[in-house]
C-alpha positions in Angstrom: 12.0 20.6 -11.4 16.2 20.0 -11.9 15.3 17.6 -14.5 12.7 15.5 -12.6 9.0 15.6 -13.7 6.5 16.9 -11.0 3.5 16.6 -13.6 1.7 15.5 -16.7 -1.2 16.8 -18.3 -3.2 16.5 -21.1 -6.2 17.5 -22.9 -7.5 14.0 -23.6 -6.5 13.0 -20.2 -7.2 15.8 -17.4 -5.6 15.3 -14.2 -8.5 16.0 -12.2 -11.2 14.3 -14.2 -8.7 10.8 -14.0 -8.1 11.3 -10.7 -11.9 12.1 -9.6 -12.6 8.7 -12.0 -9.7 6.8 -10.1 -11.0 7.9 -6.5 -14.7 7.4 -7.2 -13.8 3.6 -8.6 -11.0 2.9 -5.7 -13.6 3.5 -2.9 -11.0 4.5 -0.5 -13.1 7.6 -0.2 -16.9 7.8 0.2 -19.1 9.2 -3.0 -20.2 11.6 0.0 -16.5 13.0 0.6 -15.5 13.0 -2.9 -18.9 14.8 -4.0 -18.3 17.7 -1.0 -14.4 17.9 -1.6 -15.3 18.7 -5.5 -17.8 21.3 -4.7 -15.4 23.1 -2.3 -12.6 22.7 -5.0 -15.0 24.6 -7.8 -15.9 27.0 -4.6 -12.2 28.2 -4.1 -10.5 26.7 -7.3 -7.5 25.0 -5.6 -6.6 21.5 -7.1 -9.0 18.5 -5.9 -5.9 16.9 -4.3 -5.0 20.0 -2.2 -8.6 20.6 -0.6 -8.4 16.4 -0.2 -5.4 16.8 1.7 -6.7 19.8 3.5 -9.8 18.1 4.5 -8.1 14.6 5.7 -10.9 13.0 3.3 -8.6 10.7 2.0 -5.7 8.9 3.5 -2.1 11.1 2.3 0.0 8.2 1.2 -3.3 6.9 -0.9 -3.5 10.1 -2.4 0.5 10.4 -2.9 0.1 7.3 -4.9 -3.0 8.2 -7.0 -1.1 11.2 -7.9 2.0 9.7 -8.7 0.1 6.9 -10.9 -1.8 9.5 -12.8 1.5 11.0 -13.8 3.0 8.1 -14.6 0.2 6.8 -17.0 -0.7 10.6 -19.0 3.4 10.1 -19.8 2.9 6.3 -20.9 -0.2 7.3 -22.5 1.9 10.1 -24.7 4.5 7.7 -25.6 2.1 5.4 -27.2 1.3 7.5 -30.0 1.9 6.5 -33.7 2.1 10.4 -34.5 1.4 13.7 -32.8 4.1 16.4 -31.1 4.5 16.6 -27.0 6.8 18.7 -25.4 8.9 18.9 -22.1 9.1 22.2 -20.6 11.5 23.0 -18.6 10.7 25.9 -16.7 12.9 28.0 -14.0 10.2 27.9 -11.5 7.7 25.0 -10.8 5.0 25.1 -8.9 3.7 22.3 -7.5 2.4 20.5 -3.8 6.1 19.3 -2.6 3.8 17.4 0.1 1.8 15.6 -2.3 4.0 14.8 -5.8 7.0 12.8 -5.4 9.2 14.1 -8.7 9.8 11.5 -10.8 13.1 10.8 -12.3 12.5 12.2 -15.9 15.0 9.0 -17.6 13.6 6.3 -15.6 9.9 7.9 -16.5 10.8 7.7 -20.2 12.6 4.4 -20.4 9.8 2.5 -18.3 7.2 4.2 -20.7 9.2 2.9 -23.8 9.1 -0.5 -22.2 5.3 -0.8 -21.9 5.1 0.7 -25.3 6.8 -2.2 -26.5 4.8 -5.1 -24.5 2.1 -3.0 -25.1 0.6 -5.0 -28.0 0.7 -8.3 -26.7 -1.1 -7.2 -23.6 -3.8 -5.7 -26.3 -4.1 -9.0 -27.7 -5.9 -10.9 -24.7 -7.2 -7.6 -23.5 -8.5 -5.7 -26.2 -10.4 -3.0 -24.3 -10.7 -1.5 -20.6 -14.1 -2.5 -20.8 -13.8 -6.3 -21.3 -15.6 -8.1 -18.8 -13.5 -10.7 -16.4 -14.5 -12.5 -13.2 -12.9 -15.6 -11.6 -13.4 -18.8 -13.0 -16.3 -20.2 -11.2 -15.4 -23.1 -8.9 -11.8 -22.5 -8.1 -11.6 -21.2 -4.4 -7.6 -21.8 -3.6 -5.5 -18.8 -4.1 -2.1 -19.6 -5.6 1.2 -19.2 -3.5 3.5 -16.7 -4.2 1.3 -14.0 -4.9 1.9 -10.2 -3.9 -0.4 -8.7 -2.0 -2.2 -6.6 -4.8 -2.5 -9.6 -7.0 -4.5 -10.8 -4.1 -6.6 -8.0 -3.7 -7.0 -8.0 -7.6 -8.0 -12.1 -7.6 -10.1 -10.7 -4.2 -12.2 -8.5 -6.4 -12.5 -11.0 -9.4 -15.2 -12.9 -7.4 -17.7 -10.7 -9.3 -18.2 -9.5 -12.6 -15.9 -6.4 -13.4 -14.2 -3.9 -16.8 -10.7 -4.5 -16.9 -11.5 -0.4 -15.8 -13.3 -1.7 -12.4 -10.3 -3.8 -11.7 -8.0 -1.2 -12.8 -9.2 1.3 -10.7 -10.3 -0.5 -7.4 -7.0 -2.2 -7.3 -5.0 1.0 -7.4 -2.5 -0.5 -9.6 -2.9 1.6 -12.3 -3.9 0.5 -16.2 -0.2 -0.2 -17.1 0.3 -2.4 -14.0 
């Protein structure tokens, strides 16, 4: 909407299915909440984050930022490829939850995503899949200094046995992060 991006879909990477994934493995809503909010969303059709929002399941800003991440990863995801065709549509009228999706500037998007693309393959080289197994070293118990506060919740969850996926997800960084 006037050039910034207020979505991104695709068929390999469905907004709903990622975000249902993303929100089961984040636990910041129970399995119980996330089953019901699912079966009223195939009851009435609206989109899993509007009957979330509607129901108060899920904290709004958590949700925001799910949303926002799931966006930002389908366009990295696209930009990755050795071959294929995408598209940007610009359309004359958008629809969209205003209340829920942030739009994202469209040259920042694309220039961030070209970024990763290009550290993309050393990152692949120590990990080589989402579902490589990682936990913390055993014996070290000090946390470093200087760490943010979600590389702290990421060396938090390290104590046991995870996929990079786990991790990925539970953090709420996002696979790119």
């Amino acid at each position: 909407e006037k050039g910034f991006i207020v979505g991104a879909d695709a068929t390999f990477r469905s907004l709903e299915a990622r975000l249902q994934q993303a929100l089961a493995r984040s636990q910041i809503i129970s399995k119980f909440h996330l089953k019901r909010a699912i079966e009223t969303q195939k009851k009435t059709l609206q989109p899993l984050w509007t009957v979330l929002a509607e129901t108060g399941a899920i904290d709004k800003d958590a949700l925001q930022t799910l949303l926002s991440q799931q966006i930002h990863e389908t366009v990295y995801h696209v930009l990755r490829w050795n071959e294929g065709t995408y598209s940007f549509e610009p359309r004359k009228n958008i629809e969209y939850d205003s209340g829920l999706i942030s739009p994202i500037n469209s040259e920042f998007l694309v220039m961030e995503g070209f970024r990763i693309t290009d550290e993309w393959s050393e990152i692949e080289k120590t990990i080589p899949s989402l579902q490589l197994l990682v936990r913390q070293k055993s014996g070290v118990s000090v946390t470093p200094d200087g760490l943010s506060d979600s590389e702290i919740k990421l060396l938090t969850l390290l104590a046991t046995e995870r996929t990079v996926q786990e991790l990925v997800d539970m953090s709420q960084s996002g696979e790119f992060n």
